[in-house]
N, C-alpha and C positions, 0 to 999 in steps of 0.2 A: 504494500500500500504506500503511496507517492505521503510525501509531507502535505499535499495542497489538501488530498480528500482527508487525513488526521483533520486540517485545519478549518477546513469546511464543516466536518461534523460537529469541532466544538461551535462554530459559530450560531450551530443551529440556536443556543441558547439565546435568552431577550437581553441576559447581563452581559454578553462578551460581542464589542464590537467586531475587535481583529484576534488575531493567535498568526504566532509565527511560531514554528516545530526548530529550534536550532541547536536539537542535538542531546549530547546526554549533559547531564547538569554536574554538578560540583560532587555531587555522593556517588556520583560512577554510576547510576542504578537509572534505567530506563529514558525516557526521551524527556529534555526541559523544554518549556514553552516560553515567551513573552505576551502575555494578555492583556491587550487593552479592551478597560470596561465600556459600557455603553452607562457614562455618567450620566443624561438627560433620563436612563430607564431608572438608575437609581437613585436620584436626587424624584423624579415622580412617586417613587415608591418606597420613599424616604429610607433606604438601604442603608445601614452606617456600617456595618459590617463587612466592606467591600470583600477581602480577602478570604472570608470563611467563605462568604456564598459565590466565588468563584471556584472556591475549593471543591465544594460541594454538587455544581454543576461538572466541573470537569468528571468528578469521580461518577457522576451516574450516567454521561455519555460515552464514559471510556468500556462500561457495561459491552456495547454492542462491538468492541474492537479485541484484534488478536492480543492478548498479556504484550509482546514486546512492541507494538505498536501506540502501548497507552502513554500519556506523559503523567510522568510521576512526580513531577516537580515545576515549579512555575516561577517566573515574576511578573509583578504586575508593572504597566506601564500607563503614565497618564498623560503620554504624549502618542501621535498620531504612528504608524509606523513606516519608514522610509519605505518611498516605492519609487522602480527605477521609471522610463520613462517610458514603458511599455504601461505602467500601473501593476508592474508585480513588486510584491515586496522585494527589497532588498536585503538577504537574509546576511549577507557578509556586514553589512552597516549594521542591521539590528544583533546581530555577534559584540558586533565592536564597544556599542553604545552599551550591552548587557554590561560587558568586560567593564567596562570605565566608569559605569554608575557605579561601582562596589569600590574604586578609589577616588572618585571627586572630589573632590574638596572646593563646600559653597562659598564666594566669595564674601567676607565678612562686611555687609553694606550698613550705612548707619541705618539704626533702627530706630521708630517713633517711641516715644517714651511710652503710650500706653499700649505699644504692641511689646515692649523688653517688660512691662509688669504681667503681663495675660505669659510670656514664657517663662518668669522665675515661679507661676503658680503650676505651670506644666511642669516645670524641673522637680516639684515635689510629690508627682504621682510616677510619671514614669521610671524604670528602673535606673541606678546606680552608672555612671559611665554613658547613659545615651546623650547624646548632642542632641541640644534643641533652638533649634532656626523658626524665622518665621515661614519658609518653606517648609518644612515639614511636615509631611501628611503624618495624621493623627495615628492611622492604623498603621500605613506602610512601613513608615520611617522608624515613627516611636514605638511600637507594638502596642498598642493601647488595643485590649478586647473589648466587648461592649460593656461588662459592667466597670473594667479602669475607666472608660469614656463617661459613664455616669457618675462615678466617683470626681471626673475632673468637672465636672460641670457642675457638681454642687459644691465644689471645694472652690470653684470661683464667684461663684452666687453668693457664697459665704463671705470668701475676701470680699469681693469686689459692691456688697451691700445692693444689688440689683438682681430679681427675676428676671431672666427672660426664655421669651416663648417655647417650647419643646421643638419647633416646628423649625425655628429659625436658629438654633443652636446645635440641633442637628445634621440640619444643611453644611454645616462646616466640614471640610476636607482638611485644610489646612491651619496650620496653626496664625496663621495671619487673616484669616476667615471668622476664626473663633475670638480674635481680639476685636474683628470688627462687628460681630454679634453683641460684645459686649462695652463697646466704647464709649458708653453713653455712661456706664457705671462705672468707667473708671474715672471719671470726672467729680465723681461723688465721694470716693474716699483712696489714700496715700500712704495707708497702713502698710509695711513691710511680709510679706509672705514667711513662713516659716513651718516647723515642722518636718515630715520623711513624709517616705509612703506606706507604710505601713497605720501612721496617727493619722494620716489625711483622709484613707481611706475608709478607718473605722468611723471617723468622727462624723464623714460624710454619710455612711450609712444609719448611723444612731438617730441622725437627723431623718434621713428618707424613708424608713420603716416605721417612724411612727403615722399613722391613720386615726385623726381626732374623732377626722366626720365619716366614717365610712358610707358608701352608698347603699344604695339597695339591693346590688348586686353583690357586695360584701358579708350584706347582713344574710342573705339565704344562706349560706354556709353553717349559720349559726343552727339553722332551723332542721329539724330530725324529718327523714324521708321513709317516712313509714310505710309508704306504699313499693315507691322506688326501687330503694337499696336493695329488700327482699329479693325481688324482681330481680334488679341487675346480677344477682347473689347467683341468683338459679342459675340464669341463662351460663352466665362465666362461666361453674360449675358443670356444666353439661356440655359447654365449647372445650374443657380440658378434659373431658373424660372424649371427646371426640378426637383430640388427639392423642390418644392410647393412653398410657398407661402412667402418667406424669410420674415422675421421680421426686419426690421433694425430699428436703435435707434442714436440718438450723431452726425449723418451725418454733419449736418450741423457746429459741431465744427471741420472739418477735414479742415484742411486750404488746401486753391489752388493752390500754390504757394511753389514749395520746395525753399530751402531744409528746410527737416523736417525727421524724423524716424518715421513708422509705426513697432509699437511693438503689436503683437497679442500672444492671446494664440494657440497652435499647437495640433491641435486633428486629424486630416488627411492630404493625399497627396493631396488634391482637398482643402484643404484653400486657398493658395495663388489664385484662380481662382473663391471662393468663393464669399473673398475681390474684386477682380478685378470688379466680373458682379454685383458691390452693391456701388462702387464708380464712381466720376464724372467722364467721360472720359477725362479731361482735366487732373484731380490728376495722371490716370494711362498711359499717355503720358508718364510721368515724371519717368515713377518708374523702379526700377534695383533692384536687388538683388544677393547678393552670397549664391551658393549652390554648395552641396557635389560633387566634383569632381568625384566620384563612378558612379552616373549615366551620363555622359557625356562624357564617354570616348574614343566613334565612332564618326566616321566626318558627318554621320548625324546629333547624339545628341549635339554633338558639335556644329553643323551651328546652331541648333535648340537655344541652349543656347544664340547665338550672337543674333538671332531674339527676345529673352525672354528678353533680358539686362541682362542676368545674368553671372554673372562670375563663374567657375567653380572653387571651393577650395578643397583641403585633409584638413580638420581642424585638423587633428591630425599631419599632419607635415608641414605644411604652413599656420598658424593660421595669423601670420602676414601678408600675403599676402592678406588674406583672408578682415584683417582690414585696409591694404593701398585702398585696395580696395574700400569699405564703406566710408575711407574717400576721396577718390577722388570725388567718385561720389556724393558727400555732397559739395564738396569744387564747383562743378561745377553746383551746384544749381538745382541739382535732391533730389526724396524722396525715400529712404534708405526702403524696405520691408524688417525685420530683425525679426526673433524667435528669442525671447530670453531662451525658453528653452531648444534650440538646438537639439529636437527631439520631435519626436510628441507623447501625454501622452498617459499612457498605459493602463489609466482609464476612460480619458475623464476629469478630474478634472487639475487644473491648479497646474506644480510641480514648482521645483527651477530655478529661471531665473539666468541667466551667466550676467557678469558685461560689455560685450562687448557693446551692445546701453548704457550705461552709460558713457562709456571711450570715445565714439565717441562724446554725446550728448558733454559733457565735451569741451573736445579739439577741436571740430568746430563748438564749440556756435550753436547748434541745438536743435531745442523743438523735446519732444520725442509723439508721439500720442499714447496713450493705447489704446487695444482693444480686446474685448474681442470674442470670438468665442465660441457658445454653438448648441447642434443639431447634428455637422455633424460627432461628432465622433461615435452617435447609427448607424452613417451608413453606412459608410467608417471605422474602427476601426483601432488600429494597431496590426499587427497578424491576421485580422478578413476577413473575406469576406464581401463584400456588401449585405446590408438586403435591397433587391430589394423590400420587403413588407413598409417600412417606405416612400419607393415613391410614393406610390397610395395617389392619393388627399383622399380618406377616411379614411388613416390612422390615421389623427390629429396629425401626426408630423411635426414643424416646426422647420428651420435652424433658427440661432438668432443673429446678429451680433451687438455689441452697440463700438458704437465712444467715447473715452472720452475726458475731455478736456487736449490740450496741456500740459505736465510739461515743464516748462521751466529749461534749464542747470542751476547749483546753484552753489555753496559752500560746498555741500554736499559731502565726500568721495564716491567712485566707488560701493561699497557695500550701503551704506546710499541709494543712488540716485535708488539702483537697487532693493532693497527695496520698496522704494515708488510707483517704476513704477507696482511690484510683486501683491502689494494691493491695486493699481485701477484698474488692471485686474483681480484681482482673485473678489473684491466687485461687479464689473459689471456681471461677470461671472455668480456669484452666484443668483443673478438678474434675471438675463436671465434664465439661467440653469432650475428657479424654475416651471418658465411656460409652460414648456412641461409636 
């Protein structure tokens, strides 16, 4: 397969304007790309996460391609890509330009005074050693994830004595974008930045999880589903005895009594229901969850959602909402069903867990439960259709679900704690995993 059809295929995506295929990348291992976004798709659809959800497209078109023809590694580009003067790229330039982005060195230009205060408040979120320019992209440059991104944006709300709009501060790409979001408040106060990232970031969440006024949509969480839960109780139940013979493990360390966080690994849409027909029906009285507002956007799925306990979030433009949420329903002594990978894996193996059950376990003294899920992604996949053949009792495939024991909230930094939880799920995992 030629480099142009690899490049074609990824473009089928809404988020990727160009890709250019130039080879194998720095880790030796399969083809690198340069990907320029389609920023007009993602500024419409208020994207802040550039880099995951290119990720995340590449990995589910590389689905329909041979193993050595997939790109396994990328940069992203937000400049146009050189093309010779037939209109094909010029892949020796875009070689060149890869190579010399990763030694540039930005010309140090005078900087306005309220764009050097909006980057000595970025120097205190981002990691140790990163250079912060007013060019610098938010994601790219500094590695900022989306909840670092929400952490800087009420760490500057905070300095800077100004709200401003979700809408217009997540528009920012770059850090000279994000001074001009807030340039109105830097006129308002000349107080000195200070602090790390580690106090920046707690201090910013102690502020953003509280919920004085909760909405309506908050309060149903509070409220017992006595017709429901039953209901959803059975149906789960009778979906895991449909797929043979479930294995479960660790049950008995799953406490009865929230609040607590159920942290799993994510291999299909049918987990959550997995868990459900495998725990006590008392634990699943209790349980809520937030999920992607995409599928819930009709007043059926909607009613559907208030019956599930789930709250419907955009995680990419209401992240925090997404987390008053979790911690309400914590504060009010339910048990929190949360992925920590925030998407379901695209191998079936356990990827990078997000620090959000960390943040939460943290700030409302909650134990976190690992768990780990093995089996249902041969059968359910993502990108995949159902392999109706792994449900015949003679196929000798089982689902495998193992409980671990509680971590309890620590001392640990949001990453340290997130960590921990990462490798008593991926060790169970691998546990389970081995027996089919």
């Amino acid at each position: 397969m030629q480099n142009e059809e690899i490049e074609a295929l990824y473009c089928q995506s809404p988020f990727i304007k160009e890709v250019c295929v130039i080879g194998v990348g720095a880790s030796g291992e399969g083809l690198h790309a340069i990907v320029v976004p389609d920023l007009e798709t993602m500024r419409k659809r208020k994207i802040v996460n550039m880099a995951e959800l290119i990720r995340f497209e590449l990995e589910g078109l590389s689905l329909s391609l041979p193993l050595h023809t997939r790109v396994l590694g990328f940069d992203i580009s937000l400049d146009p890509l050189p093309r010779t003067t037939t209109g094909k790229v010029a892949r020796d330039q875009v070689a060149r330009r890869a190579a010399a982005a990763t030694t540039d060195a930005e010309e140090q230009a005078a900087v306005e005074p309220h764009v050097a205060r909006v980057i000595e408040v970025v120097r205190d979120v981002v990691r140790p050693g990163v250079v912060v320019r007013p060019r610098s992209n938010l994601e790219l440059d500094l590695g900022l994830d989306s909840m670092e991104r929400v952490e800087l944006l009420a760490l500057l709300e905070q300095r800077l004595g100004m709200q401003v709009p979700a809408e217009v501060a997540n528009s920012a790409l770059v850090v000279s974008e994000l001074a001009e979001a807030f340039r109105h408040a830097l006129r308002l106060h000349s107080g000195q930045a200070t602090g790390h990232n580690s106090e920046a970031g707690e201090a910013a969440w102690d502020v953003l999880l509280e919920v004085p006024n909760p909405g309506p949509e908050l309060r149903e969480l509070a409220k017992p589903r006595r017709v429901f839960a039953p209901l959803i109780f059975v149906l789960a139940w009778l979906l895991v005895r449909l797929l043979g013979r479930p294995g479960v493990s660790g049950l008995e360390q799953l406490p009865r009594r929230g609040p607590f966080i159920i942290a799993p690994n994510h291999q299909s849409y049918v987990d959550p229901f997995v868990l459900i027909g495998l725990m006590p029906y008392e634990v699943v009285r209790q349980l809520f969850a937030v999920g992607a507002a995409e599928y819930f956007q009709t007043p059926p799925t909607a009613w559907l959602a208030r019956q599930l306990n789930l709250v419907p979030v955009d995680p990419d433009t209401n992240l925090v909402r997404g987390m008053q949420a979790g911690a309400y329903g914590l504060r009010t002594g339910q048990v929190l069903l949360l992925f920590p990978e925030g998407e379901r894996s695209i191998d079936g193996g356990v990827k990078k867990f997000k620090k959000g059950a960390a943040i939460l376990s943290r700030h409302l003294d909650t134990p976190i439960v690992p768990v780990a899920i093995a089996g249902v992604f041969e059968i359910w996949g993502r990108n995949r259709a159902i392999d109706w053949k792994l449900l015949l009792p003679w196929s000798g495939h089982r689902v495998r679900v193992a409980f671990g024991a509680p971590l309890q909230p620590g001392t640990d930094s949001y990453a340290e704690q997130t960590a921990r939880l990462r490798r008593a799920v991926e060790e169970m995992w691998l546990k389970i995993a081995s027996r089919n």
